[in-house]
C-alpha positions, 0 to 999 in steps of 0.5 A: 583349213577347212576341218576333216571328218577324218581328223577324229579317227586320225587322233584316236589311232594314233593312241592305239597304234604306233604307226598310223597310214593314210592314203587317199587319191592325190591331192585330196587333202592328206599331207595338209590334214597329217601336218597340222594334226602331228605338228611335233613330227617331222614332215619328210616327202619321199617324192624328193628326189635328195630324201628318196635317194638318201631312204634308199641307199641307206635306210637304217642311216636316214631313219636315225635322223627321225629318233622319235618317229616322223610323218613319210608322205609318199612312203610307197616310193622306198618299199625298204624302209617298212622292214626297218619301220617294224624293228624300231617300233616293236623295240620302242612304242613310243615312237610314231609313224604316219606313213602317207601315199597316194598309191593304195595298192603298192602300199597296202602291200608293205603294210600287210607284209611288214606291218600287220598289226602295228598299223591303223589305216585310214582313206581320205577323200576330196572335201564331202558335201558336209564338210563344205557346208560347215563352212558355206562352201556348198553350192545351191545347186547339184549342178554346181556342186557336181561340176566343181568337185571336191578336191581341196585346191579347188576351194584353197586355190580358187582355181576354176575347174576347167583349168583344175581337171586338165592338170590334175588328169595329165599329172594323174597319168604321167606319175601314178599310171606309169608308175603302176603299169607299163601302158603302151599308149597313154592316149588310149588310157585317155579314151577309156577314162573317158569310156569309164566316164560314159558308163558312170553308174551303169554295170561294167561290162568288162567285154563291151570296154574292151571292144571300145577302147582296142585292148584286150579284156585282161588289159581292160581288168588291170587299168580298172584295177588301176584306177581302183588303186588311185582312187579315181573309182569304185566298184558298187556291188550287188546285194548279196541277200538273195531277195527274190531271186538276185541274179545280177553279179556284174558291179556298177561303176562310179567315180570318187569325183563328179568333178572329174567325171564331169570334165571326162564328160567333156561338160563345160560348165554346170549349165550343161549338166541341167540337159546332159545324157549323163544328169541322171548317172551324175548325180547319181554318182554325186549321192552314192560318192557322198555316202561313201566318203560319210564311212570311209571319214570315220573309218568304217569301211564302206558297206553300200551295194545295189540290188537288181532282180531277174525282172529288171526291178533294181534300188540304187543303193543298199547300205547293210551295216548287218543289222539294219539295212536302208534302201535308198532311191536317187532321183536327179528331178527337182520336183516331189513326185510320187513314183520315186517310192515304185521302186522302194515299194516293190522292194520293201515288200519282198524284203518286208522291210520297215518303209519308214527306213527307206529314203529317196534323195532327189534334186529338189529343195524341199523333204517330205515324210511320207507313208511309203518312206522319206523324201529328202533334199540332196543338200538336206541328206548332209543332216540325215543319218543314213 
């Protein structure tokens, strides 16, 4: 088992809390990670037609099978047991909980109405670039790395991404959409996954999905909301410091995954990427997903935004942990070029922030520290503390 990052955090709440949630997009590592750190809890899927039946039929009756607490994969199926889980572990704290699920918002929901207070929450995502390089799993290329993706099975399995991507999307829309909304058409959900795809890393327009895909704004509004819930993307912000006069409030949208990404892209193989329309907003995509993962897998909420002025001048990314804010260009070229830094430069300056902490992450091999900033390899960025 390749080791989580989450695992540190995961050990520490379980000492502060009596119930611990873990949710994270489907097949990103949750069950086998919660298994093997809670070897001394049973382990029961609600996904199991028999287990599922049992939990809703008679709830306080199955959870007298689990005296001194369990791991509940799946728990969002039996929205019943939150209420019985509170009474028995403000009775007796010694009993523990891992409640795990795929579907953040319908268990978000128990939680806060059940369980506030009682329970420490946790994301885990598909593999990060520094959990694959710790055991050589990373690829020399971004190319590589980007077309493969991170889910674990991928790596576990060996499976070859062309053949991971198909089944992860059907089984993906055939569970967790219908589950989640009444889609009339799931072929027209298809075609604005991949809509999505197009605009990875560009603002969301709302409007222009909706006149593309032949549905309505609102229906537009709520699959972004469910695909948001099933960690298949995230909105990026803009900065909320009004340097120069923001004015930019539309989010940008990225995917948790460039694997799947890369398969909505209709990319074949990772040669493709290298003269792809999309290499850019790719590896974009890439950077901004391993800086995510880096908060969530020590359970920081994510604090990254972009920025972007009246007069078009933007910065791919800010992270702002409320003291020291980092800007950071992403450049998809693997050759040291000097106006990577325009950018960082315009904005350091009407910020009046410290050069010396602004980064631009490139394609290349090779970091360099300059005057204006750092330039630093994407394979290399794993070793930086951004």
């Amino acid at each position: 088992m390749i080791a989580r990052t989450l695992e540190k955090k995961l050990r520490h709440l379980y000492t502060k809390f009596p119930v611990i949630s873990v949710t994270g997009p489907r097949q990103s590592g949750k069950t086998t990670l919660i298994k093997e750190v809670f070897k001394n809890l049973p382990y029961v899927s609600l996904e199991n037609p028999d287990d599922r039946a049992f939990a809703l039929d008679d709830p306080r009756g199955f959870l007298n099978n689990y005296p001194k607490g369990a791991i509940f994969d799946e728990v969002q199926r039996v929205p019943q047991l939150f209420s019985y889980i509170q009474g028995l572990v403000d009775e007796d704290q010694s009993i523990k909980f891992i409640l795990s699920g795929s579907q953040n918002f319908l268990l978000s929901e128990q939680i806060s109405q059940s369980l506030a207070g009682r329970v420490g929450i946790l994301k885990l995502l598909p593999f990060s670039m520094f959990e694959l390089k710790g055991v050589n799993c990373l690829s020399e290329t971004f190319e590589d790395v980007a077309y493969k993706g991170f889910y674990p099975r991928i790596f576990d399995q060996n499976i070859d991404p062309e053949d991971f991507y198909p089944n992860y999307l059907q089984t993906y829309i055939e569970r967790d959409v219908r589950q989640l909304t009444q889609v009339g058409n799931l072929n027209t959900f298809t075609t604005f996954l991949k809509l999505c795809a197009g605009r990875a890393g560009q603002l969301l327009n709302m409007s222009e999905l909706s006149n593309e895909a032949g549905v309505s704004v609102n229906t537009i509004k709520s699959w972004i909301n469910i695909l948001e819930t099933s960690y298949i993307v995230f909105r990026l912000y803009s900065h909320h410091k009004n340097y120069n006069k923001r004015l930019t409030k539309m989010p940008k949208l990225y995917f948790y995954d460039t694997g799947l990404l890369s398969y909505l892209l209709g990319i074949k193989n990772s040669s493709q990427i290298k003269i792809h329309f999309a290499k850019g907003a790719i590896f974009e995509n890439l950077i901004i997903g391993e800086l995510m993962k880096r908060h969530i897998h020590i359970g920081k909420e994510p604090n990254l935004y972009f920025w972007r002025d009246h007069k078009g001048k933007e910065i791919d990314l800010i992270i702002d942990d409320g003291e020291l804010i980092t800007p950071i260009e992403i450049k998809s070229g693997s050759t040291k070029r000097g106006d990577y830094f325009n950018g960082l430069d315009y904005w350091n300056k009407i910020s009046e922030n410290d050069p010396g902490k602004s980064f631009v992450i490139y394609g290349g091999q090779e970091n360099q520290l300059r005057n204006n900033g750092k330039l630093i390899s994407w394979k290399s960025m794993v070793n930086y503390e951004i």
